[in-house]
C-alpha positions as CSV (number, residue, x, y, z in Angstrom):
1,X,7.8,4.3,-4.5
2,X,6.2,5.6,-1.6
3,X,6.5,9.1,-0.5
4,X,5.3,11.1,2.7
5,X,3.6,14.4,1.3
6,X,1.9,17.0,3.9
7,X,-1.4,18.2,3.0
8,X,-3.1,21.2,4.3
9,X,-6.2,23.3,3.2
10,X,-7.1,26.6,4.5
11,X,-11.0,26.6,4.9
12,X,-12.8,26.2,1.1
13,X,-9.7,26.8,-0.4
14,X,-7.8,23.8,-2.5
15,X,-5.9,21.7,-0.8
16,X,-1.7,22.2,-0.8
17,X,0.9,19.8,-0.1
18,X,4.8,19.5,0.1
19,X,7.1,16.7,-0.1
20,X,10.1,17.2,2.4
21,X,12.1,14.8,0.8
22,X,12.2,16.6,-2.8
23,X,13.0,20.0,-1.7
24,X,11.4,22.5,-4.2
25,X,8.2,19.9,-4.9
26,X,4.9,21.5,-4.1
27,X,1.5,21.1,-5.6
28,X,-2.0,21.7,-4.9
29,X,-5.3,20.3,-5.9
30,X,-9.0,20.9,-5.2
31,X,-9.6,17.0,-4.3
32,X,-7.3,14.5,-3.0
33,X,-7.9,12.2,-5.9
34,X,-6.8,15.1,-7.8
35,X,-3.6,16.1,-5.7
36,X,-2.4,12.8,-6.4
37,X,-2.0,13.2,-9.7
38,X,-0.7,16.9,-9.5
39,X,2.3,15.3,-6.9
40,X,3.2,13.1,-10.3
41,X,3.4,15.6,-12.0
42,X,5.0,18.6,-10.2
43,X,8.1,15.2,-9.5
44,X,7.9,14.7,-13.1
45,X,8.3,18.9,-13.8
46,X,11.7,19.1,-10.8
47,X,13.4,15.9,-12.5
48,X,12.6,14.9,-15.7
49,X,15.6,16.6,-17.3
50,X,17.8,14.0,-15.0
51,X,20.4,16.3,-14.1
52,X,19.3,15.5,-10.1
53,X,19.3,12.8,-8.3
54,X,16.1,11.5,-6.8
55,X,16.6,11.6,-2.5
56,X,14.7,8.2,-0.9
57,X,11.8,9.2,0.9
58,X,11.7,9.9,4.4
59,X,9.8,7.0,6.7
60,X,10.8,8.6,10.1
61,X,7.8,10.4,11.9
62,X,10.2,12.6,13.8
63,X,12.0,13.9,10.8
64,X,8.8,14.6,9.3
65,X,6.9,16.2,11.7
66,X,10.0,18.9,10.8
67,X,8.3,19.7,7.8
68,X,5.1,20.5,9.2
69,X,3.3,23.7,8.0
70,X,0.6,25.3,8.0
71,X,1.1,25.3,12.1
72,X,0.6,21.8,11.8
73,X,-3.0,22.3,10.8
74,X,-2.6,19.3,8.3
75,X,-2.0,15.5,7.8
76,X,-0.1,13.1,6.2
77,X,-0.1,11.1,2.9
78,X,2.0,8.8,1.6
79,X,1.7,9.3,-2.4
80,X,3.0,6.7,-4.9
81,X,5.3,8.3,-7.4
82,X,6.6,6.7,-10.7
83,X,10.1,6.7,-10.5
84,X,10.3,4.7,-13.6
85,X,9.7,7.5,-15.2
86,X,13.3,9.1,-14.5
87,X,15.2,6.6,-15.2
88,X,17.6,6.2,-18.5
89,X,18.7,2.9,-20.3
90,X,19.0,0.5,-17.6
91,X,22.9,-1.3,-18.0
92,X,23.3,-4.8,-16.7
93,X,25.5,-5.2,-14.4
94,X,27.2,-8.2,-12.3
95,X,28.6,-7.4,-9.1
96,X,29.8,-9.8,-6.2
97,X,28.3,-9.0,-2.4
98,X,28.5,-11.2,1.0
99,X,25.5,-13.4,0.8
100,X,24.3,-12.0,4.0
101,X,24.2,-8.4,2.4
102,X,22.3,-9.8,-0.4
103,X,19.3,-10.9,1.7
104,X,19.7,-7.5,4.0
105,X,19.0,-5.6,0.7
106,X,16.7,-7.8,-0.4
107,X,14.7,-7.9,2.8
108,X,14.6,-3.8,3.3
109,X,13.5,-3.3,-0.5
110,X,10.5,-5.4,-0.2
111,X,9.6,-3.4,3.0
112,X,9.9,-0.6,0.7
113,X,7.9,-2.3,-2.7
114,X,11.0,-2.2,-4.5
115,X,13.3,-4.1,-6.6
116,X,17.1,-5.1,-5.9
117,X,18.1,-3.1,-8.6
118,X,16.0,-0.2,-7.8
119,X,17.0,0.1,-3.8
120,X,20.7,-0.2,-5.2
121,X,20.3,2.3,-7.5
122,X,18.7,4.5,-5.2
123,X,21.3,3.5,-2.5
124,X,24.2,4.5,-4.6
125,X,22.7,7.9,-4.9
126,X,21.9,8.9,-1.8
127,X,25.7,8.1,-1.0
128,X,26.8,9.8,-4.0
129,X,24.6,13.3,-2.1
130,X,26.9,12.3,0.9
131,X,30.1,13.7,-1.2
């Protein structure tokens, strides 16, 4: 899944990033090639004991530009993170939804290169934050 990261780098330095959806997630890098790798990583190192649940990224450009830092001096990314990864044994499951619903979720996960199963999942714990 797709995530917005902020990059920065201070003159020569390496380059450092934060994602402001997964509070406590920061890496750096000295290439971008390499901070994308790093990103996976410092994800897998925050939840890979599962105890957490994973918050759905963040697609609106006003929210983000709250995370700025750096005085803004930086840019951007969106960085493809594994969330398979995180997941335990998948149950199956059969549920009953309005048919409209269906297609709603449907048509919003492939906006977001996901499955049905994955947006639901991801769905039910974002509400289960809300508590």
């Amino acid at each position: 899944m797709k995530y917005p990261i902020y990059v920065w780098q201070e003159g020569d330095s390496a380059f450092g990033a934060v994602f402001p959806d997964l509070p406590g997630v920061h890496t750096a890098a000295d290439t971008l090639d390499e901070l994308e790798r790093n990103a996976q990583e410092a994800v897998e190192l925050m939840y890979a004991d599962g105890d957490k649940a994973i918050p759905a990224p963040t697609y609106d450009l006003r929210k983000l530009h709250a995370h700025e830092v750096n005085d803004g001096n930086g840019s951007w990314m969106f960085i493809d993170i594994d969330l398979s990864k995180f997941s335990h044994r998948a149950i199956r499951l059969n549920i009953s939804l309005p048919e409209r619903l269906v297609q709603q979720i449907d048509a919003t996960a492939e906006k977001r290169h996901m499955s049905r199963s994955a947006f639901l999942a991801l769905a039910a714990q974002h509400e289960m934050q809300r508590v």
